[in-house]
N, C-alpha and C positions, 0 to 999 in steps of 0.2 A: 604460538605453535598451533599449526591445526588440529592437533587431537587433544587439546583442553577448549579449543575456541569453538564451541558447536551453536550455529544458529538454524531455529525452529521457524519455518515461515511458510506462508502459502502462497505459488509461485504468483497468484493474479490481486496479490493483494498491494493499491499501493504504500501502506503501511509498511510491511513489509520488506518492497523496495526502499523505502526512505535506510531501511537500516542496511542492505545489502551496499548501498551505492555509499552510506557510512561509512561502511567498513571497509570496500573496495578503495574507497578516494583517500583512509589512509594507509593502506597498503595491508591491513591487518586479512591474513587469511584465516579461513573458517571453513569449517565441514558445514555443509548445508541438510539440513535433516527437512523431507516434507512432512507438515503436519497433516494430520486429522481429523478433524473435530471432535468433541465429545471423547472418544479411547484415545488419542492424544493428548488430554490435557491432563490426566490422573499421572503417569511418569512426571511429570514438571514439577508435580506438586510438592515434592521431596525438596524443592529449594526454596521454597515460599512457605513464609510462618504463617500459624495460621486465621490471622488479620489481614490475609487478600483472600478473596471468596471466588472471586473471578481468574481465570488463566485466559490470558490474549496473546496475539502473536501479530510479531517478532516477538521472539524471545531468544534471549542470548545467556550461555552458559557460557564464561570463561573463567579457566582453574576454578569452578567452584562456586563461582558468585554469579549472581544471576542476574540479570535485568531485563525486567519485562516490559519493555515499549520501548517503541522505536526514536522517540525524545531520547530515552537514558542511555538508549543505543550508539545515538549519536554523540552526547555528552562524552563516553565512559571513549569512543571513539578517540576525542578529538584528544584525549586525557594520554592514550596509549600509543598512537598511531603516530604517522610520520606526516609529514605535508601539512596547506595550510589549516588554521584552523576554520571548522566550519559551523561554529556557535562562536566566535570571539567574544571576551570578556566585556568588551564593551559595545557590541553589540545585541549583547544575549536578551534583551527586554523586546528589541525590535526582532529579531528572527523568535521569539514564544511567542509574539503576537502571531505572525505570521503563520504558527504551527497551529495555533488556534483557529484561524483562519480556514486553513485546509484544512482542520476536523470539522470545520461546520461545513464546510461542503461537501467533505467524505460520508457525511451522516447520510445526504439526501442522494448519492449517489451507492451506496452499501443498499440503503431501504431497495432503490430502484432496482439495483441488479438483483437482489435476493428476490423479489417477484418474479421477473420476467425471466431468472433459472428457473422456478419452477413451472413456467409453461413455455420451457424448451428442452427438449428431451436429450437432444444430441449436446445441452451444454450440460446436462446432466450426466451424462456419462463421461463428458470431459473432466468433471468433477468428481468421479468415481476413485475408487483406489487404485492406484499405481500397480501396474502388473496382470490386472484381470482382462482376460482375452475380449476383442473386440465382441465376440460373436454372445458373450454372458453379459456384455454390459447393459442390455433391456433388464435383463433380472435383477440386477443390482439397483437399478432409478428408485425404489422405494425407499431402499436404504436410503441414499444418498439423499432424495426427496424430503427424507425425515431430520438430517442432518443442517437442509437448509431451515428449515421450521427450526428447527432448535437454535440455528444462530438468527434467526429474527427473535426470538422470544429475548435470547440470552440479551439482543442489543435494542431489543426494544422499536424494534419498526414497524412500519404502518405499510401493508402493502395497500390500501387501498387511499395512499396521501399524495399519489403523484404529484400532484399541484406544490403543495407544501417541499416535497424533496426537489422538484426543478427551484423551488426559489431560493431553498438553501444552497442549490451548486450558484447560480446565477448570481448570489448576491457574494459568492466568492470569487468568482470571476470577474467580475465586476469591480471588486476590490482592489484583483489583479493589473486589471486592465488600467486601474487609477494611479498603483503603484509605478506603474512602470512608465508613465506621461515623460513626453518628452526624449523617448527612442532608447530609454535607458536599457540596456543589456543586463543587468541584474537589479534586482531590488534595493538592495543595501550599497549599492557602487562597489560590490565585490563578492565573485561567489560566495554562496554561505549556505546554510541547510533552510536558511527560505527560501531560495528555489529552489531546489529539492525538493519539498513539501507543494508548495504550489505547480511544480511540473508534472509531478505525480497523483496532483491532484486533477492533472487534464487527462487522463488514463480513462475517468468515467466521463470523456468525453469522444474520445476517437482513442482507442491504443496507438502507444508510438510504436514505431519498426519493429518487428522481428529481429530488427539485427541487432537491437539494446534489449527486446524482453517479449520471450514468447509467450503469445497466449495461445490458443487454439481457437482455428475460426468459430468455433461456438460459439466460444466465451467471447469471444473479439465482439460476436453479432450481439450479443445482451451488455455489453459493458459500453457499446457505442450508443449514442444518440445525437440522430441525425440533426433536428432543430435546432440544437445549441452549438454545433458543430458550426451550424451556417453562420451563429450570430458571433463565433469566437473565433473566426481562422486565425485571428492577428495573435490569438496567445498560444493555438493551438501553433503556429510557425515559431512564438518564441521557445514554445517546449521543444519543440526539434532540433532549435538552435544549442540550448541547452545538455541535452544528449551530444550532438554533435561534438561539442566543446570538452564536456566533463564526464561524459559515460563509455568505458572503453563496450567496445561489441560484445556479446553473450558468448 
């Protein structure tokens, strides 16, 4: 039911997506809550004992029980939902690699955008709170400005590693690019939440469609990058193909 199913996410996050496109693939509806940072994370805390110090998102509350990441998202998914499975049990070693894979790429592409938000003013206000008039969104960029320093601290990034963050996306893609030798349409010879993770992990390289997931051209311009764009169109086409396939339109 959607008024126990509430998931907590940030629309440009592809974290986030992994758990939306979870719960959509098996049919499970949810109220979508945008988060916050920082004054969003204090409500949550009500469902976490208190031996997690950290609140991340996705986060999903259903009747009660909570799970915080987009792995347990998918797990708790595959557990309640209808359609195939997208962690199969006996593939589950090979698609956690996989998710492992795209967190070390998503590290050096999170570093990256959280810099170059903050010397873009127009994607800082895209970033702003929901509801506040275009014309006050200048006055707001400090807050909002303070919000991204806060989730670099909170994750630990290096705005001045570019080098280091291209090589973590690179050596994911490249991982990508190995898995999939040989023309193969999915990783594992059958959809599963590894692609997912690694489609979503080409987001911090060109955003896909509008018609699957909007960003705003702000955020669209800080979350692209041009140079790896040129060197990866063969996986940026396989993620299209992939939406195409398994993402109904927004």
């Amino acid at each position: 039911m959607s008024d126990v199913r509430r998931l907590y996410a940030l629309q440009v996050s592809p974290w986030s997506e992994r758990a939306r496109w979870a719960l959509d693939h098996h049919a499970l509806r949810y109220t979508a809550v945008a988060h916050m940072p920082i004054v969003g994370e204090w409500p949550l805390r009500r469902f976490l004992g208190p031996e997690k110090k950290r609140i991340t998102v996705p986060f999903l509350v259903d009747d009660g029980t909570a799970y915080g990441d987009s792995w347990e998202i998918a797990l708790h998914a595959d557990r309640t939902g209808t359609g195939a499975k997208l962690v199969p049990s006996s593939l589950e070693g090979e698609v956690r690699h996989w998710n492992q894979v795209a967190d070390g790429g998503m590290g050096g592409v999170r570093a990256r955008v959280l810099a170059r938000m903050l010397d873009h003013p127009k994607a800082l206000d895209a970033s702003g709170p929901a509801g506040v008039p275009s014309w006050l969104l200048p006055l707001v960029r400090p807050a909002t400005g303070w919000a991204i320093r806060y989730l670099q601290r909170k994750y630990q990034t290096r705005s001045d590693g570019a080098a280091t963050n291209a090589m973590q996306l690179r050596a994911a893609l490249d991982a990508l690019r190995d898995g999939l030798k040989g023309g193969k349409r999915y990783l594992l010879g059958q959809f599963t939440y590894a692609d997912i993770v690694m489609a979503t992990l080409l987001q911090g390289v060109t955003p896909v469609s509008d018609l699957y997931w909007r960003v705003a051209p702000a955020l669209r311009d800080v979350w692209s990058d041009e140079s790896v764009a040129r060197d990866y169109g063969d996986l940026l086409a396989w993620r299209d193909d992939v939406y195409e396939r398994h993402r109904k339109p927004d």
